[in-house]
C-alpha positions in Angstrom: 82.5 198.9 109.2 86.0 199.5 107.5 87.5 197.6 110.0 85.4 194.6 110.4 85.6 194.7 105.9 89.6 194.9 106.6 89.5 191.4 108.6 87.0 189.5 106.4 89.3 190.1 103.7 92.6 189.1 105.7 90.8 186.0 106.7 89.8 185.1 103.3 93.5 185.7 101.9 94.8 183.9 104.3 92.3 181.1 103.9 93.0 181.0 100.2 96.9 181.0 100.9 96.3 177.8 102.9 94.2 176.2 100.4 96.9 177.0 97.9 99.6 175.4 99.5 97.9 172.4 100.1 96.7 172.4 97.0 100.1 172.8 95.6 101.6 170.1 97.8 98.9 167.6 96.8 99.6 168.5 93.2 103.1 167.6 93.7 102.6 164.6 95.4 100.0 163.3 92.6 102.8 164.1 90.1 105.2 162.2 92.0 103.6 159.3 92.4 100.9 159.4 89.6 102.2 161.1 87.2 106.1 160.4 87.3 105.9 157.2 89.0 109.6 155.6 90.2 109.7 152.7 87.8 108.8 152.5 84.1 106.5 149.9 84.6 104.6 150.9 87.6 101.5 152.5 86.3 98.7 154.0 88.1 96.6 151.4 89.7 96.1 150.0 93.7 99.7 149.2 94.5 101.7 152.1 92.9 101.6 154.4 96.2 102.5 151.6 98.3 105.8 151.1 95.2 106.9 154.2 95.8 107.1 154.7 99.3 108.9 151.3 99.7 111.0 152.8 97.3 111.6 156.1 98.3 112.0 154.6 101.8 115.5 151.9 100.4 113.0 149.2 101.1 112.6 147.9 97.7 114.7 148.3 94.7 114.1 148.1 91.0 116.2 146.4 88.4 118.5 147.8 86.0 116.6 149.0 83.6 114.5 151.0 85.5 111.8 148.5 85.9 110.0 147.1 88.9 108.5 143.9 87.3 105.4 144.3 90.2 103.8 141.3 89.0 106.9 139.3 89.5 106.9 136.7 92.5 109.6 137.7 95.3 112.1 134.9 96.6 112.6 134.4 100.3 115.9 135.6 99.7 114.3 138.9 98.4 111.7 138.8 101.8 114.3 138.9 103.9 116.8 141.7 102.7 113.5 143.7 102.7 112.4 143.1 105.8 115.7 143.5 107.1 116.1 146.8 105.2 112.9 148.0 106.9 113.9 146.8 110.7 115.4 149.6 112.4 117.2 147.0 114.7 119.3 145.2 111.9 122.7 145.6 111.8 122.9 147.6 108.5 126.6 146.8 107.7 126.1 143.3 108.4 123.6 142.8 106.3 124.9 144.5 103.3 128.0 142.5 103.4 128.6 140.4 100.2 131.4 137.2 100.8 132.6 135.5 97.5 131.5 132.3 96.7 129.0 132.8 98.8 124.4 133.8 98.9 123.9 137.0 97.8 121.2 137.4 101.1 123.4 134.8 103.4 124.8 138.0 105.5 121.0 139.1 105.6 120.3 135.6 107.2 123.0 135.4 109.5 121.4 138.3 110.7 117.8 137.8 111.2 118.6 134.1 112.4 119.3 135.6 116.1 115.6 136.4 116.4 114.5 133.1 115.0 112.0 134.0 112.6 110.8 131.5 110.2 112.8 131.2 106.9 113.7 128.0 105.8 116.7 128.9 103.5 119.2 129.9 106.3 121.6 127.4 104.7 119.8 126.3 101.8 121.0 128.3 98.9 117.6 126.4 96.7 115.3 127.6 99.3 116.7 131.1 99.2 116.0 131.6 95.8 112.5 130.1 95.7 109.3 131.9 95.7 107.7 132.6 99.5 104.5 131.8 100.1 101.8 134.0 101.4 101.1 131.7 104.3 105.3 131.8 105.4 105.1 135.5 105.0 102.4 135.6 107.7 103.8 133.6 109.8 107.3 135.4 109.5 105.3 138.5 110.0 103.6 137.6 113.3 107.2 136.3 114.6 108.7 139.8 113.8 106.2 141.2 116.1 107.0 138.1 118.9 104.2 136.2 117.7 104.7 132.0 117.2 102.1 130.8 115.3 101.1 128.5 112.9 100.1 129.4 109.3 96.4 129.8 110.2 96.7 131.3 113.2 98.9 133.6 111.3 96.5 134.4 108.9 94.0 135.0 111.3 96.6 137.6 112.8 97.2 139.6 109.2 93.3 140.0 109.3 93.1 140.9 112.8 95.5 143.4 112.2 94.5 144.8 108.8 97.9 143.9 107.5 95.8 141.8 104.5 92.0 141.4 103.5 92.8 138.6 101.8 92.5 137.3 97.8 89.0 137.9 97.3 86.7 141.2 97.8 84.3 140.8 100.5 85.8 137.6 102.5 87.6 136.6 105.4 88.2 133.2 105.4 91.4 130.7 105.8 90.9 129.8 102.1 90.5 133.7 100.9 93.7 134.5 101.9 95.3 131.8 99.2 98.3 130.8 101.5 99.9 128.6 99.0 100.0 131.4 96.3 103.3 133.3 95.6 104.0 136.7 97.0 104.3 139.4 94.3 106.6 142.2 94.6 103.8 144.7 94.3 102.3 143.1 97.3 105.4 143.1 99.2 105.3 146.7 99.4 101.5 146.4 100.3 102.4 144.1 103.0 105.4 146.8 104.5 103.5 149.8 104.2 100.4 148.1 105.9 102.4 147.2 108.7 104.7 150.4 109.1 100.9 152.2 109.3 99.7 149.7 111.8 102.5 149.7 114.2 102.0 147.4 117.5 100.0 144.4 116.7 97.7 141.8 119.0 96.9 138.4 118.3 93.2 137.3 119.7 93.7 140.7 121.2 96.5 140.5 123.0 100.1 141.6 123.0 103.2 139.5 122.4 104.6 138.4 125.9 108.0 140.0 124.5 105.9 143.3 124.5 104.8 145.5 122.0 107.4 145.6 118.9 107.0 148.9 117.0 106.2 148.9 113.4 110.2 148.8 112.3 111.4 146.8 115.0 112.2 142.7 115.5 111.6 141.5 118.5 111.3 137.6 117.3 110.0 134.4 119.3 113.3 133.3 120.6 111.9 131.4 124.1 108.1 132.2 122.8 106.4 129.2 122.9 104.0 127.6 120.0 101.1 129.3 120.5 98.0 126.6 121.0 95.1 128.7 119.9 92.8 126.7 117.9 91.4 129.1 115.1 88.3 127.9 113.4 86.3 128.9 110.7 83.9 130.6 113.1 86.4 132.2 114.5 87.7 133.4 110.6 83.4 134.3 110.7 83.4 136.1 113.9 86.3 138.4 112.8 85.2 139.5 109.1 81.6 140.2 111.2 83.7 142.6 113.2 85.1 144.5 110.2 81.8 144.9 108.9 82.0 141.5 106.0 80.0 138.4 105.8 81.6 135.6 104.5 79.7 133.1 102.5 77.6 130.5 104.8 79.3 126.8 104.6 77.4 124.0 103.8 78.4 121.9 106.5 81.0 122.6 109.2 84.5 120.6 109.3 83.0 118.3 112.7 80.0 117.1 110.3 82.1 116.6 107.0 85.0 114.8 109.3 81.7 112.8 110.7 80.7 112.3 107.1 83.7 111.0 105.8 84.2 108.5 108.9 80.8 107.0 108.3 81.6 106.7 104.3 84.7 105.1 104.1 87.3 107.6 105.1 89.3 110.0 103.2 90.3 107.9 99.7 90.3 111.1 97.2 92.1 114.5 96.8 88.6 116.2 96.3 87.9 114.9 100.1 91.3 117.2 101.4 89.5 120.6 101.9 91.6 123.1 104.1 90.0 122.4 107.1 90.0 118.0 106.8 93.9 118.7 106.1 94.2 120.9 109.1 92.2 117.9 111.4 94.9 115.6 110.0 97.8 118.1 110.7 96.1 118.3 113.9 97.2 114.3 114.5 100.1 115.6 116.2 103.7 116.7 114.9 105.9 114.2 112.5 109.0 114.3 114.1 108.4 114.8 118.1 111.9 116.1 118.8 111.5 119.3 117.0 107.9 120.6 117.2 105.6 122.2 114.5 105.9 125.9 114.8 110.0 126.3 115.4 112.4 127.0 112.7 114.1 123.6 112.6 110.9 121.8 112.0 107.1 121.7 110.5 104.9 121.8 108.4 106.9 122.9 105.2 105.9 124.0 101.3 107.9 121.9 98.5 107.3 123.1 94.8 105.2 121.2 92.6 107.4 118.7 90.1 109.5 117.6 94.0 106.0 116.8 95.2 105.1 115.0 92.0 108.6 112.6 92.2 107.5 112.2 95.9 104.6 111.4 95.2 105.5 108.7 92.8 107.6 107.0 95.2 105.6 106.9 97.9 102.7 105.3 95.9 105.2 102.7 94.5 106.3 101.8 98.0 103.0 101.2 99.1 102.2 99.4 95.8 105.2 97.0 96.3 105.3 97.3 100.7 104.5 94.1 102.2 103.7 95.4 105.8 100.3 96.7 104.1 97.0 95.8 102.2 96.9 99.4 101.0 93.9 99.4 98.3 94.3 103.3 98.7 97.3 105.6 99.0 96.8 109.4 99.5 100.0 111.8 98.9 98.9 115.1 99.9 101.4 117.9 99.1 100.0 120.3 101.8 100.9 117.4 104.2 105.1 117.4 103.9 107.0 118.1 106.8 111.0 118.9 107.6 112.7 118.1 110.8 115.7 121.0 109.9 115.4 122.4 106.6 118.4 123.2 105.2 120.8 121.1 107.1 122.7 118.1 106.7 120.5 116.3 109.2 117.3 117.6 107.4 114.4 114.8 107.5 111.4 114.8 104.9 108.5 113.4 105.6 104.7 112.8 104.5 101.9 111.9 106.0 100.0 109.3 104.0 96.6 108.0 104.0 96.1 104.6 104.0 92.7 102.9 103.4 91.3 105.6 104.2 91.6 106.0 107.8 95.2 105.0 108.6 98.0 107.9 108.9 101.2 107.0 108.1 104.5 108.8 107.6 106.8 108.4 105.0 110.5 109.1 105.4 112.0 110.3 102.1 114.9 111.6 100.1 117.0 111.5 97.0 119.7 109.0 97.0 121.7 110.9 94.2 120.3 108.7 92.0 116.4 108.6 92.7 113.9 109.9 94.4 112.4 107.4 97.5 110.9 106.1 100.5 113.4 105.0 103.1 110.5 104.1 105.6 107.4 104.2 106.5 105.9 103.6 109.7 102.2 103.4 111.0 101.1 106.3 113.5 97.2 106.0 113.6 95.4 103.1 112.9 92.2 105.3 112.3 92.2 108.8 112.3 88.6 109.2 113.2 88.8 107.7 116.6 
C-alpha cells in the first residue's frame, strides 16, 4: 500500500513538473509575441505572430524607428529581397550587395532572374518601387514552386494550397481574392509563414514537373511551359465545397451573360466588364504573338491608375479623330493592358479596345517625351462573339 501511495505521488509530481514547464514556455512565448511584440506598432491582432516570426526569422525588417508600418503596401522591390531572404537557395552575398548609382534590390533581381520568376522591374527602377499586386504575388508564388500560371490559375493555386482564403470571410471565389489590391506588409508575413508551414505544393493536384520544391527553396519555371488549365468559377465552387465553404450562388454563369451581351448589342459599358467577361476577352488570344502571356518578357500587366487614365485619354481621342473606323463606342479597360518586355528598351504597350461593341482591337502606345499616345491601332476580331 506504501508503495503503490509512493508511485501515485511520483507520477503526479512529475505530471505537474511537465505541465509547469509547458506552462512556463507558453508564458514566455505569449510574452514574446503578445506582450513585448518586435515593433512598436505591431499590436495584438491576426497578423502579429505571423510579424514576428518573419522577423525573428531576417525575413522582414522594420524601419528605423522601431516601427513596422503593417498596414503599409510593400513594393516589388521589397517582395523580392523577402522572398529571396527566405529561399535557402539564394546566393546570400549576392543578394546583399549594394552598387552605387545603382537599385537598392537590383543585386536581389540579378539573382532571382535565373529562375525566371515573374517580376516586371528587373530593369525598371519605377516598377521596382511600385506597389505588387496580390494577383503577381500569386503568380510569383506558384513559379517559386515551378508552377507557370496565369493570375487565376494562380489564385486558384493559393486556395488549393491554403497559402490564402482570400479578402472576404466565408468565400472562395476569383473576385474574393481582390487581385488588383495592394499587398500589405502584414500580409507579406502571412503569405511566408503560410507557405514555409505548407511546404510542397500541387496545382489541380498535381506536382510541378520540376518536382517538388520545399517550402524555402526556388525551383522556378525556366523550360515550364504556360500552363493551359482553364479555371472556372465552378471550378473556384468546387474547391471552397472541398474546404468545407459555399460561395454565394451566381445569377447567371459567364456562357449566358457572354450570350446575353451578344444578343444586346455587345459590350459598350464598363459595368458590362465583370472578371469573368474580361477574362473571355483576355481569352481572344495573346497581344503580341512572339512573346506569350504567362513568360516574364510579356502579358497581361498592371499599370497604376493616373498612366491608365492618360492612356485612356489617348486612345479614345484616336478613335475619335481615326478615319479607318465608325467607332460610335470606345472601351479602355485597364485590366486589359499588356507589355511585350517590361522594363526594356524594346518594351511594347498595348490595349485591347472595344469597338462597337463587338470588335477587339489593340492599341499600340507610348509617351513621346512630350505626350502620351497611340502609335497604332490595328483590328484583330471583327466580333468577339463569334
Amino acid at each position: 500500500m506504501f508503495k503503490k501511495s509512493i508511485s501515485v505521488l511520483l507520477a503526479v509530481l512529475l505530471f505537474l513538473s511537465i505541465f509547469s514547464v509547458s506552462a512556463i514556455a507558453q508564458a514566455k512565448e505569449f510574452d514574446v509575441i503578445f506582450l513585448n511584440p518586435p515593433f512598436s506598432d505591431v499590436d495584438l491582432y491576426w497578423a502579429t505572430s505571423a510579424i514576428t516570426w518573419a522577423s525573428e526569422e531576417g525575413i522582414v525588417e522594420g524601419f528605423p524607428d522601431g516601427t513596422f508600418k503593417p498596414f503599409q503596401n510593400v513594393t516589388e522591390a521589397e517582395f523580392a529581397a523577402i522572398l529571396a531572404r527566405y529561399a535557402k537557395n539564394t546566393d546570400k552575398d549576392r543578394i546583399n550587395q549594394k552598387e552605387e548609382g545603382k537599385h537598392w534590390a537590383q543585386a536581389v533581381y540579378d539573382e532571382l532572374i535565373k529562375w525566371q520568376l515573374p517580376f516586371n522591374g528587373y530593369t525598371n527602377d519605377n516598377i521596382k518601387d511600385s506597389a505588387i499586386t496580390r494577383g503577381q504575388v500569386a503568380r510569383i508564388v506558384a513559379a517559386k514552386n515551378g508552377f507557370n500560371l496565369d493570375e487565376r490559375q494562380a489564385i486558384y493555386y493559393m486556395y488549393e494550397n491554403d497559402l490564402s482564403s482570400g479578402m472576404i470571410p466565408g468565400r472562395l471565389t476569383f473576385e474574393s481574392y481582390e487581385k488588383d489590391k495592394p499587398l500589405q506588409r502584414d500580409q507579406v508575413t502571412q503569405f511566408i509563414m503560410l507557405l514555409n508551414d505548407k511546404g510542397i505544393t500541387t496545382f489541380m493536384g498535381k506536382p510541378s514537373e520540376k518536382g517538388g520544391a520545399e517550402a524555402n527553396e526556388i525551383i522556378g519555371i525556366v523550360d515550364v511551359p504556360k500552363d493551359t488549365t482553364v479555371i472556372t468559377d465552378e471550378m473556384f465552387d468546387k474547391l471552397a465545397e472541398d474546404k468545407g465553404i459555399e460561395n454565394p450562388s451566381k445569377s447567371e454563369n459567364v456562357d449566358e451573360l457572354w450570350e446575353s451581351l451578344d444578343k444586346s448589342g455587345g459590350i459598350t459599358s464598363e459595368s458590362q466588364l465583370t472578371p469573368e467577361i474580361i477574362q473571355k476577352i483576355k481569352d481572344l488570344g495573346p497581344m503580341e504573338s512572339r512573346f506569350p502571356e504567362g513568360t516574364p518578357v510579356g502579358g497581361w500587366a498592371v499599370i497604376d491608375d493616373d498612366l491608365f487614365e492618360k492612356y485612356k485619354a489617348s486612345i479614345e481621342n484616336y478613335f475619335k479623330n481615326t478615319n479607318e473606323v465608325d467607332a460610335k463606342s470606345v472601351l479602355v479597360c485597364k485590366d486589359l493592358y499588356w507589355e511585350t518586355d517590361p522594363g526594356k528598351s524594346l518594351n511594347t504597350q498595348y490595349f485591347r479596345v472595344i469597338v462597337n461593341g463587338r470588335e477587339a482591337w489593340y492599341a499600340t502606345v507610348g509617351f513621346t517625351g512630350k505626350e502620351y499616345k497611340v502609335f497604332h491601332a490595328h483590328k484583330m476580331n471583327s466580333d468577339i462573339f463569334k
